[in-house]
MIPA-152196 format. One record per residue (C-alpha): residue number from 1; x, y, z. Coordinates in nm, 4 decimals. Each point is the difference from the previous one (the first is absolute). Example, Ala and Ser with C-alpha at 12.3 -4.5 7.8 and 13.67 -1.06 7.14 Angstrom:
BEGIN
+-----+----------+----------+----------+
!  nr !        u !        v !        w !
+-----+----------+----------+----------+
!   1 !   1.2300 !  -0.4500 !   0.7800 !
!   2 !   0.1370 !   0.3440 !  -0.0660 !
+-----+----------+----------+----------+
//
This chain:
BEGIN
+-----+----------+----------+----------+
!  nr !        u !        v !        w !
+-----+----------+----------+----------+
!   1 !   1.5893 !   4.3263 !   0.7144 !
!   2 !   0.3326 !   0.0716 !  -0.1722 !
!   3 !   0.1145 !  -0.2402 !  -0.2555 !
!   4 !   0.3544 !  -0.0439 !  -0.0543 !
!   5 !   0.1900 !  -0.1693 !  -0.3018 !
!   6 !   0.3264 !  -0.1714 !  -0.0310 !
!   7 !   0.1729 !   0.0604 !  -0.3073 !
!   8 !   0.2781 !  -0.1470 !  -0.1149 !
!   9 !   0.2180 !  -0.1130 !  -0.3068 !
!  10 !   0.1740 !  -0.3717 !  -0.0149 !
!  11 !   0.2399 !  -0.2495 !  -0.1544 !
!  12 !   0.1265 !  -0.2900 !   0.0933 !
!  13 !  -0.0804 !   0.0673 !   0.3719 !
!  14 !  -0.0822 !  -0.3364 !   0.1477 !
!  15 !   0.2865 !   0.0110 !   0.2436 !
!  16 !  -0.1148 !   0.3203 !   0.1675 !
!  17 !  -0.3782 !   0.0630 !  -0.0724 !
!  18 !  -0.1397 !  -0.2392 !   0.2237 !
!  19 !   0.1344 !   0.2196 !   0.3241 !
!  20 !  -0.1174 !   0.3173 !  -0.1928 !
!  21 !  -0.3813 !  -0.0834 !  -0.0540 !
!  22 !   0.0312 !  -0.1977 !   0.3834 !
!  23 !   0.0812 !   0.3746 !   0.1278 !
!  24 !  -0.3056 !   0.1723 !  -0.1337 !
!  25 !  -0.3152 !  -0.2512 !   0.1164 !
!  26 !  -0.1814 !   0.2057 !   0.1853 !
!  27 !   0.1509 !   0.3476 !  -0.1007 !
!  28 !  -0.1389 !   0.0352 !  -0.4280 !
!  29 !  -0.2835 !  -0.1067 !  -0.0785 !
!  30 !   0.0956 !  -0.1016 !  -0.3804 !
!  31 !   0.2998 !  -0.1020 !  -0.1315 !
!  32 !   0.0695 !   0.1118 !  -0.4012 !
!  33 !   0.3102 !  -0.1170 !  -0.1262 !
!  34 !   0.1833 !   0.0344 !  -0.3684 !
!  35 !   0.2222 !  -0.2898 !  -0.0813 !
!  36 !   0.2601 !   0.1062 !  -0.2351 !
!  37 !   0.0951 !  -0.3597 !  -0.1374 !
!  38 !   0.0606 !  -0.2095 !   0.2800 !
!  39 !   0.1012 !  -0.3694 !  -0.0950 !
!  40 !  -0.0149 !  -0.1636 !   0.3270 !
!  41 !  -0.3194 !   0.0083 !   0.2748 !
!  42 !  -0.0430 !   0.3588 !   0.0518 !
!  43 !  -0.3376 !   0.0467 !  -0.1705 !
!  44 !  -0.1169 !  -0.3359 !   0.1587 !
!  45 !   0.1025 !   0.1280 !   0.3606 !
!  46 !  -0.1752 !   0.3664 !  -0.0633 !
!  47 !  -0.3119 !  -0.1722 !  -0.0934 !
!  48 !   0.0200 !  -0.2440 !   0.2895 !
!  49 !  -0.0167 !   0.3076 !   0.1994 !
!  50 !  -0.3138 !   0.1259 !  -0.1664 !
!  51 !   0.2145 !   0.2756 !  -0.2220 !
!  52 !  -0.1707 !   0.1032 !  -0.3534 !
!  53 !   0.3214 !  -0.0734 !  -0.1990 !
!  54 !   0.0379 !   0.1979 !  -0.3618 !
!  55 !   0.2844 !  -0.0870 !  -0.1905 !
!  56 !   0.2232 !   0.2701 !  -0.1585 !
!  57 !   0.2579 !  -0.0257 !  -0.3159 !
!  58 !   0.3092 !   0.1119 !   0.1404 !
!  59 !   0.1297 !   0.3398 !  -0.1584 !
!  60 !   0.3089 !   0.1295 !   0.2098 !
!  61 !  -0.2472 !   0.2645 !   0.1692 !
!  62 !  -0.1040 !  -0.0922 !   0.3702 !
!  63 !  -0.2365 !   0.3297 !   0.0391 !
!  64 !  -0.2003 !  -0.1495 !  -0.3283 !
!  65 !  -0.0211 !  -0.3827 !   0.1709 !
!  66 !  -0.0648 !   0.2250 !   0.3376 !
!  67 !  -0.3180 !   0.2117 !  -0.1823 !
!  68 !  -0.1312 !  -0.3410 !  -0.1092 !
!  69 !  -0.0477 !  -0.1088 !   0.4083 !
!  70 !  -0.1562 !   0.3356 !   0.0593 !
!  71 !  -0.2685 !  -0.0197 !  -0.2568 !
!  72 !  -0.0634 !  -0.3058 !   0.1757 !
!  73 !  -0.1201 !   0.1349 !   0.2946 !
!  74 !  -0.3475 !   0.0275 !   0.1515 !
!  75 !   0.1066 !   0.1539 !   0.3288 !
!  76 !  -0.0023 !   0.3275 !   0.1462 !
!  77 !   0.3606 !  -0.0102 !   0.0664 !
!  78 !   0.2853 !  -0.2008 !  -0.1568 !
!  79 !   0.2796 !  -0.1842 !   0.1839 !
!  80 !   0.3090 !  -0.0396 !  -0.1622 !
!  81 !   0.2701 !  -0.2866 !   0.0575 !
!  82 !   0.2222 !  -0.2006 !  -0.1693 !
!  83 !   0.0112 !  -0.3883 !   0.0459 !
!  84 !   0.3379 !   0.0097 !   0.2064 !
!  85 !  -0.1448 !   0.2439 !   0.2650 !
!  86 !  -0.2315 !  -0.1079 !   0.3036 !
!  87 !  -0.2107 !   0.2005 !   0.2477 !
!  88 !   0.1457 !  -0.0654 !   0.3705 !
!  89 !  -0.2282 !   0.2032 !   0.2191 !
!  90 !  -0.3146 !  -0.0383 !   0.1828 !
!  91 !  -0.3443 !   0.2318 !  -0.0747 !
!  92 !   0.1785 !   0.0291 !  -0.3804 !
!  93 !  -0.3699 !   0.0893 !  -0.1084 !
!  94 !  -0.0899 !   0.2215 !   0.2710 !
!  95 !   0.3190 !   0.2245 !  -0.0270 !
!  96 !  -0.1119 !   0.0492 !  -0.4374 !
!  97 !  -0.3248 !   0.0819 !   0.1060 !
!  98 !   0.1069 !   0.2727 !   0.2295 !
!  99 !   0.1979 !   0.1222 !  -0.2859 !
! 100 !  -0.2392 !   0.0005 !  -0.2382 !
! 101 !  -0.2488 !   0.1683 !   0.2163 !
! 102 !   0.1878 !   0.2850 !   0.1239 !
! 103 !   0.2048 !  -0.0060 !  -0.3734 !
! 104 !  -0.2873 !  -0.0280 !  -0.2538 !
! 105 !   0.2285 !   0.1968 !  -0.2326 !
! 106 !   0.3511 !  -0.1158 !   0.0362 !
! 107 !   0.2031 !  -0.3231 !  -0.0362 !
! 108 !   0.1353 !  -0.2295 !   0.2817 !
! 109 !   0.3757 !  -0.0912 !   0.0435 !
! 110 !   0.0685 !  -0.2875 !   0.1605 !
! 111 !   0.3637 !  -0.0366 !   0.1418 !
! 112 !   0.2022 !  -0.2970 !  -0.1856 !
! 113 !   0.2339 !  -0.2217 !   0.2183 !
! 114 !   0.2635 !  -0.1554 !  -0.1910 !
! 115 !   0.1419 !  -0.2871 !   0.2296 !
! 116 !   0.3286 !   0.0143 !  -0.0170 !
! 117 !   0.3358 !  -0.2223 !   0.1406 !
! 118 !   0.1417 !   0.3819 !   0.1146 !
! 119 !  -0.3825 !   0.0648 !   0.1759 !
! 120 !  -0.2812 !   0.1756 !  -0.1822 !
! 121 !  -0.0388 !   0.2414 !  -0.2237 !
! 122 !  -0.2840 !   0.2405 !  -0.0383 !
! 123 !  -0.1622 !   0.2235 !  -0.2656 !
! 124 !  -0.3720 !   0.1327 !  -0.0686 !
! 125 !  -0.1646 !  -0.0461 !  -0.3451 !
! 126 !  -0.3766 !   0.0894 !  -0.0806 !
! 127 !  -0.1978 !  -0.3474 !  -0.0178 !
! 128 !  -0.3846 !   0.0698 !   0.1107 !
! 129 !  -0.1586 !   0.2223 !  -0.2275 !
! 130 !  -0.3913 !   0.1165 !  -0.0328 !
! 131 !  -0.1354 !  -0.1095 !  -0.3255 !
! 132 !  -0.2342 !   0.3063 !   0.0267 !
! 133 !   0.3341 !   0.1842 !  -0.1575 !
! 134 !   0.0265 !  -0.2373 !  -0.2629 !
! 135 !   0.3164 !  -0.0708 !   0.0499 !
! 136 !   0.2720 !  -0.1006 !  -0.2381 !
! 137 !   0.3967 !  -0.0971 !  -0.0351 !
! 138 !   0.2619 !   0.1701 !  -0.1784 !
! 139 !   0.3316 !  -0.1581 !  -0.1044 !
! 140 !   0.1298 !  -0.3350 !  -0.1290 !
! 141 !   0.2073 !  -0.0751 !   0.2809 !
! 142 !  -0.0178 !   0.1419 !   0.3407 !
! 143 !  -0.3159 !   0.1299 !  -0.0839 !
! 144 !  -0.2130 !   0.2440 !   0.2194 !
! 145 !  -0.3272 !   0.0913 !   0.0706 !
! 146 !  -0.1944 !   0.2855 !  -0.1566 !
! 147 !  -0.3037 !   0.1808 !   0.0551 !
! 148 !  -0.0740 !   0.1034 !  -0.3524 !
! 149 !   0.3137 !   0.1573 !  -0.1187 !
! 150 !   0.1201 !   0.0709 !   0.4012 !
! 151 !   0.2010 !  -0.2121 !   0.1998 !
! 152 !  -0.2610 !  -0.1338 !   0.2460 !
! 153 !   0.0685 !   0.2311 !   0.3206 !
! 154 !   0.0279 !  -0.2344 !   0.3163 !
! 155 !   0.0328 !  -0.0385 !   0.3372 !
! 156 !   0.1234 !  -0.3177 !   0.2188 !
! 157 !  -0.2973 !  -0.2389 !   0.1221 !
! 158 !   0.1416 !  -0.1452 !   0.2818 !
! 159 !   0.0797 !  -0.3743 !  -0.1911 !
! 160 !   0.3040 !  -0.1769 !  -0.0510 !
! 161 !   0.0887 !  -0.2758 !  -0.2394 !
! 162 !   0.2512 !  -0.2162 !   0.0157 !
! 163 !   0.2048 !  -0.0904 !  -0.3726 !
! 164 !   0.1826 !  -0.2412 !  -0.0484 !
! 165 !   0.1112 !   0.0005 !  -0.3246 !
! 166 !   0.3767 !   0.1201 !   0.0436 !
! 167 !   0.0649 !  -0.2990 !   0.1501 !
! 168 !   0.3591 !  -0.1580 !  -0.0868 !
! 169 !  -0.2166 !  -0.3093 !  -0.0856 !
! 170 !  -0.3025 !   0.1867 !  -0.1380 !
! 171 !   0.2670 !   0.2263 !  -0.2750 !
! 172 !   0.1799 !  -0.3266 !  -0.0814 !
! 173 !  -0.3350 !  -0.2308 !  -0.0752 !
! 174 !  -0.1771 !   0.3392 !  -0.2212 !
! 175 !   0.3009 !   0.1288 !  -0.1361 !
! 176 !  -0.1076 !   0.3204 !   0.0660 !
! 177 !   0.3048 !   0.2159 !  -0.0393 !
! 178 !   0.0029 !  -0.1225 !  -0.3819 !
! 179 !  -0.3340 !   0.0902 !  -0.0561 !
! 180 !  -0.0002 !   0.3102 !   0.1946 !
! 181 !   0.3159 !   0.0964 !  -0.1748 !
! 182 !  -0.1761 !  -0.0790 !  -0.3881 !
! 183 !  -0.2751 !   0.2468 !   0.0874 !
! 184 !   0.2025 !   0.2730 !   0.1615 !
! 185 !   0.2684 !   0.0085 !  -0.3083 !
! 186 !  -0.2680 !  -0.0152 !  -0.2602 !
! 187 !  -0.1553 !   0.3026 !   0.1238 !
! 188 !   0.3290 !   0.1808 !   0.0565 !
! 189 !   0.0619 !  -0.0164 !  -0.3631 !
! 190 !  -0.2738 !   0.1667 !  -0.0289 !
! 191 !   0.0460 !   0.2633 !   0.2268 !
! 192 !   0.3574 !  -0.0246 !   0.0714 !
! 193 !  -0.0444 !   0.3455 !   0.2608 !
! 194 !  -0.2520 !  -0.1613 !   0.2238 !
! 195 !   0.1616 !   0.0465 !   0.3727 !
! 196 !  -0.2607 !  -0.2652 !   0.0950 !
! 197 !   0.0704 !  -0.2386 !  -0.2244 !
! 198 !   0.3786 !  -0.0406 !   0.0366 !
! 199 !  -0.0542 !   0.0274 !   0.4180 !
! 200 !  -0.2565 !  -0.2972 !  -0.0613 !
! 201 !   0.2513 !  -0.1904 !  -0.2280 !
! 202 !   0.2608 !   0.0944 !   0.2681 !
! 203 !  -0.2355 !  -0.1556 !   0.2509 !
! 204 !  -0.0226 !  -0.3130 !  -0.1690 !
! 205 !   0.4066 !  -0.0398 !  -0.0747 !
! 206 !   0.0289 !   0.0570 !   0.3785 !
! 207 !  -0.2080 !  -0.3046 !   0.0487 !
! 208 !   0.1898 !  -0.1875 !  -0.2284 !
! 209 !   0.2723 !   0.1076 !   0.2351 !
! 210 !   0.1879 !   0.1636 !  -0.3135 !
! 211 !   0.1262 !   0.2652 !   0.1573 !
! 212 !   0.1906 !   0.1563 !  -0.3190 !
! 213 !  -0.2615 !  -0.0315 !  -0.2330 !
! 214 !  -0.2562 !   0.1443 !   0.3178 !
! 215 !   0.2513 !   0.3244 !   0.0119 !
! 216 !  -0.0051 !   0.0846 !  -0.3073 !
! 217 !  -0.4138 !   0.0107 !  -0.0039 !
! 218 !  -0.0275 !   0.1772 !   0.3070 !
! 219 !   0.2758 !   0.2878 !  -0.1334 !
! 220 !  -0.1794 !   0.0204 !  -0.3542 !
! 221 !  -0.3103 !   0.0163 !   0.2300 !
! 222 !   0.1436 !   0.2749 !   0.2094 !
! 223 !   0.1053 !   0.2208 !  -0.3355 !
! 224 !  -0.3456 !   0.1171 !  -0.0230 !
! 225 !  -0.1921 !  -0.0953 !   0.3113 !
! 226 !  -0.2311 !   0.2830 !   0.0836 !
! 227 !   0.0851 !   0.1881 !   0.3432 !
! 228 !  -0.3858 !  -0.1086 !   0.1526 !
! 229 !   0.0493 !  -0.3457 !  -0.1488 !
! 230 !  -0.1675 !  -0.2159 !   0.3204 !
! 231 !   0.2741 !  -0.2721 !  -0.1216 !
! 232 !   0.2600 !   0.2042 !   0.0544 !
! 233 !   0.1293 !  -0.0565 !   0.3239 !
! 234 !  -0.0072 !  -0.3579 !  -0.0665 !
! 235 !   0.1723 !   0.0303 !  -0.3129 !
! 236 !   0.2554 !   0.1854 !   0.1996 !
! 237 !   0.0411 !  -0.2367 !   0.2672 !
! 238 !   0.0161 !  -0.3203 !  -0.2474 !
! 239 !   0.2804 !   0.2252 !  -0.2367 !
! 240 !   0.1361 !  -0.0504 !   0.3288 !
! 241 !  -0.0292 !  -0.3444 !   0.0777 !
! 242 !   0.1723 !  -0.1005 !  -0.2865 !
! 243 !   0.2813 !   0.2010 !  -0.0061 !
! 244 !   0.0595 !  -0.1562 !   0.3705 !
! 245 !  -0.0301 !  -0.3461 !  -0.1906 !
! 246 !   0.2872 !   0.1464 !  -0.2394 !
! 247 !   0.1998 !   0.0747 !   0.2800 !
! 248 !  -0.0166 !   0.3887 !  -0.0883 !
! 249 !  -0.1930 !   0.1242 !   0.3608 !
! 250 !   0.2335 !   0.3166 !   0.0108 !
! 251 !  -0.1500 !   0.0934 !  -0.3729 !
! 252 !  -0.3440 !  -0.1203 !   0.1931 !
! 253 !   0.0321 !   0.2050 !   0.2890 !
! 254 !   0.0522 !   0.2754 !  -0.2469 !
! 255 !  -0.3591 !  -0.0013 !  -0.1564 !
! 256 !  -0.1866 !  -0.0918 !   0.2709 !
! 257 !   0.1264 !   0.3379 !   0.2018 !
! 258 !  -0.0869 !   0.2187 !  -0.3043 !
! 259 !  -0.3922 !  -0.0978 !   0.0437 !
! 260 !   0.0177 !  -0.1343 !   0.3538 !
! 261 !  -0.1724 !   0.3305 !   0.1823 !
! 262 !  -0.2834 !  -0.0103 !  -0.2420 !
! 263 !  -0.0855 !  -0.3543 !   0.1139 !
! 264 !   0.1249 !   0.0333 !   0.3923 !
! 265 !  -0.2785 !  -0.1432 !   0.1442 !
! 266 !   0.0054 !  -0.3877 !  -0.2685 !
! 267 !   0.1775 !  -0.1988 !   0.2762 !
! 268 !   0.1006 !  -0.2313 !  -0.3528 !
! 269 !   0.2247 !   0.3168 !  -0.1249 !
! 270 !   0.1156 !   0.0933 !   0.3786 !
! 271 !   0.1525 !  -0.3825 !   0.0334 !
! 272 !   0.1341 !  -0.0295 !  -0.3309 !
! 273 !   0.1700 !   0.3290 !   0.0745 !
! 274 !   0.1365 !  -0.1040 !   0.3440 !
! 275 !   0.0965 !  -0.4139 !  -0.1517 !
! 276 !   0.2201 !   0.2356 !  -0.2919 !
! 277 !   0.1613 !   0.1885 !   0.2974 !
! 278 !   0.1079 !  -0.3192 !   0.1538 !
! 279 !   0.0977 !  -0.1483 !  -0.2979 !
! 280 !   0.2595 !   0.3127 !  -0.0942 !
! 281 !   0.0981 !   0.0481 !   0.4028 !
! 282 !  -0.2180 !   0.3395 !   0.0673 !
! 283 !  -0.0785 !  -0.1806 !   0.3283 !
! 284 !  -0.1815 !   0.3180 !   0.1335 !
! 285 !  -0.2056 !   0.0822 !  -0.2551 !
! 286 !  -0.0889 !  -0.3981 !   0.0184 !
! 287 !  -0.0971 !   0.0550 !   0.3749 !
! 288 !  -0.2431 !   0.2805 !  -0.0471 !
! 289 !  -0.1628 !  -0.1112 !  -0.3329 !
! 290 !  -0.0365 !  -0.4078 !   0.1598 !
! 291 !  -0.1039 !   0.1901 !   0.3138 !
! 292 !  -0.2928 !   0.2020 !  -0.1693 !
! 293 !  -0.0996 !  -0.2754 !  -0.1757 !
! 294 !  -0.1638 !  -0.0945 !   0.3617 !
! 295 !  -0.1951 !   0.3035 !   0.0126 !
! 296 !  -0.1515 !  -0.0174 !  -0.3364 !
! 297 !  -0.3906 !  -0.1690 !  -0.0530 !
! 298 !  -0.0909 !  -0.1716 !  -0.3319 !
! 299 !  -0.0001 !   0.2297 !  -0.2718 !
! 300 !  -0.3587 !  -0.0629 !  -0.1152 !
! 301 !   0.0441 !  -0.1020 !  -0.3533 !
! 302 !   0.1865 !   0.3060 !  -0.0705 !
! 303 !   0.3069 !  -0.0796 !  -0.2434 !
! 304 !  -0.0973 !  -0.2890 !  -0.0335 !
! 305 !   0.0684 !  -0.3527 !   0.1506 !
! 306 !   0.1654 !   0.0161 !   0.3224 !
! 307 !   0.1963 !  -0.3217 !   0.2072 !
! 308 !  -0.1039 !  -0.0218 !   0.3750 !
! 309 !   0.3642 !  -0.0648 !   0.0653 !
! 310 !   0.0927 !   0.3806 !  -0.0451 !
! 311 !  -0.1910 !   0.1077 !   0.3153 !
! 312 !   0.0662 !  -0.3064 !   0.1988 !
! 313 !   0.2406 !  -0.2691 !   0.0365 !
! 314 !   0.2076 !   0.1444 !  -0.2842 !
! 315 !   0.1557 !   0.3018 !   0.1388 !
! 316 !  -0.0099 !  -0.2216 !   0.3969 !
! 317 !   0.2209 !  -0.2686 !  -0.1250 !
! 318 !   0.2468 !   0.2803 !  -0.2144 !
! 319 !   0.0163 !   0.1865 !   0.3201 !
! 320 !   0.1100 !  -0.2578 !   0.1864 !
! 321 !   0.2484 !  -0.1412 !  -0.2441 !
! 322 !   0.1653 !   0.4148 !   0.0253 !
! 323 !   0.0082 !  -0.0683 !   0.3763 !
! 324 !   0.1784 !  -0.3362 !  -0.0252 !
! 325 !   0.2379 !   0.1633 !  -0.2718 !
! 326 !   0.0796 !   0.2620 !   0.2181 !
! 327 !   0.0536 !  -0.2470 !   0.2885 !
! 328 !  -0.2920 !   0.1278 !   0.2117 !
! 329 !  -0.1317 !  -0.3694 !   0.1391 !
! 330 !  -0.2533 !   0.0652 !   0.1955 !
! 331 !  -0.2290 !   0.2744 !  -0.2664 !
! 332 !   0.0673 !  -0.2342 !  -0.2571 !
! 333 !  -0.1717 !  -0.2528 !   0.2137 !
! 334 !  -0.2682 !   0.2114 !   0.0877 !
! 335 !  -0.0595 !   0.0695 !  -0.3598 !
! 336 !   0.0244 !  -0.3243 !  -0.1263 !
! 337 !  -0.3210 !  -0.0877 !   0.2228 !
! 338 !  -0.1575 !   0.3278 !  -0.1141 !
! 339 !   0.0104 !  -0.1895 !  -0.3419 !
! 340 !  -0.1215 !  -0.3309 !   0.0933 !
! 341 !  -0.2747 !   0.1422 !   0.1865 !
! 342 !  -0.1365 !   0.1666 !  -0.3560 !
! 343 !   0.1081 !  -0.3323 !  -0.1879 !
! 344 !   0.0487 !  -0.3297 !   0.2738 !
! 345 !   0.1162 !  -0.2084 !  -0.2596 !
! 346 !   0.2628 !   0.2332 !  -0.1147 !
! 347 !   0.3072 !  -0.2202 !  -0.0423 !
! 348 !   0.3056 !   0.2591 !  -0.0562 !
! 349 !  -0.1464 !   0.1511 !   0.3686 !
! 350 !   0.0179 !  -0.3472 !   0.1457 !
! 351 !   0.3414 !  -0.0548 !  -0.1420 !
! 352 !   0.1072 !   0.3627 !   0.1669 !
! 353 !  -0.1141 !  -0.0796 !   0.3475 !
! 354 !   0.1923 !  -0.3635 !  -0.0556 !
! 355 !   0.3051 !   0.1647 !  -0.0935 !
! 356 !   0.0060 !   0.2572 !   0.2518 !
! 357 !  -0.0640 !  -0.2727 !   0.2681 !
! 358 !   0.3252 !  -0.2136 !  -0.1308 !
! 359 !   0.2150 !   0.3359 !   0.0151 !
! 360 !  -0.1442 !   0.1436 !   0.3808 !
+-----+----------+----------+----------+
//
């Protein structure tokens, strides 16, 4: 029977491992966990759970504290997570099995959803990995995993996780924009041309919600991104987010249409383009990119994360709000309940059909 190990690295977790190591009963069958120098219940709580806890001296590298967990493991296949994520689904087990067995030789991505107050956003990273290919992590932050020298080749397994660690209240109780933004500028000085590096610092600004400092990453980022980055058309699209924050959408609108056919089918890039139109009055060019959006499936991981909003309720509730500008009643109504039936709780579509029923 296949054996499969959790692995994971720790500190001062108490708050959010409990949910973590309540997902997996039933789906590992051992539990190895590093503990980087918690000071509160974290280690207790792992070994309540049955985890083999090693502790690690902290050293500004998460790939070494990540190598520790995998030497850990006795399984035939290791399970990745951090202690803000939780698996949702049923047959979790059943669905890594499967991959294993028809994917002896490859890692698993699982698809992350970051719960968000805008809806979720969703990205694929490589988390279940054979130990047969001795694998290993490379990089002290945002580090990935390697066959060997490789990058471990992967395809998707089927699982989602749920993270919640970019919570409002989850940032503000960890601090993790300071820490995050330590790491990131440490290495930079080291490597001041890294495209990654400033596009992760950028990343971290942006959560910060410092949209100046977040612009200036991102455009040091985009200097020297490579063309076949897998970043880049997030990197694009967030350049773009903040300059809409800056009130600059026209210079916006500018960039995105220079790289906008070589990412037409990201519904993220296809809204941002059509919100910029709106925002600098290219109302037709706001109708056909919002009306795409609708006709455009989840982009599989490709470019990176990508906000369920862009294909859904998003471009419903803009389209509607066009109609109502251009004094068409009865589409924007129509539209506004397009949007609420992707998103019922979707307040600025409640407000619309409210405010069209005071003016009929």
């Amino acid at each position: 029977m296949m054996k499969i190990s959790l692995c994971m690295i720790v500190r001062d977790e108490e708050a959010d491992l409990p949910a973590c190591l309540e997902s997996v009963k039933g789906v590992v069958d051992e539990i190895c966990v590093v503990d980087t120098g918690s000071t509160d219940r974290t280690v207790a709580i792992a070994e309540e759970f049955g985890a083999r806890v090693e502790h690690f001296t902290w050293c500004d590298d998460f790939s070494a504290a990540r190598n520790v967990s995998l030497a850990m493991a006795q399984g035939d296949w290791i399970l990745v997570l951090d202690a803000d994520e939780t698996l949702e689904q049923a047959d979790v087990r059943q669905s890594l099995i499967d991959f294993a067995t028809r994917h002896p030789q490859l890692g698993g991505q699982v698809t992350i959803v970051d719960r968000q107050e805008q809806g979720d956003l969703r990205s694929r990273v490589t988390r279940f990995l054979p130990t047969s290919k001795k694998p290993n992590y490379r990089g002290r932050f945002h580090e990935q995993p390697h066959f060997g020298d490789s990058l471990a080749p992967a395809q998707h397994t089927g699982v989602e996780l749920v993270h919640h660690g970019y919570t409002k209240e989850s940032i503000a109780n960890k601090d993790k924009v300071a820490r995050n933004r330590h790491f990131l500028s440490a290495m930079i000085e080291v490597d001041p041309e890294d495209s990654y590096l400033h596009y992760q610092l950028g990343r971290t600004y942006l959560v910060g919600e410092d949209f100046d400092a977040a612009l200036d990453s991102f455009t040091s980022a985009l200097d020297n991104v490579p063309l076949d980055a897998p970043y880049l058309p997030l990197l694009v699209e967030l350049t773009g987010h903040c300059l809409r924050k800056l009130d600059r959408s026209l210079e916006a609108l500018d960039l995105l249409q220079q790289v906008a056919p070589a990412f037409a089918d990201r519904p993220d890039t296809c809204y941002l383009e059509a919100l910029l139109a709106f925002d600098v009055g290219k109302l037709e060019l706001a109708e056909s990119r919002f009306q795409r959006c609708l006709t455009l499936e989840e982009p599989d991981g490709v470019g990176g994360s990508s906000a369920t909003l862009a294909r859904t309720w998003g471009p419903a509730y803009h389209l509607a709000v066009l109609r109502e500008v251009l004094e068409m009643p009865e589409e924007a109504r129509a539209w506004y309940e397009r949007a609420l039936e992707f998103k019922p709780d979707h307040s600025e579509s409640r407000e619309g059909l409210a405010r069209l029923a005071c003016s009929a």
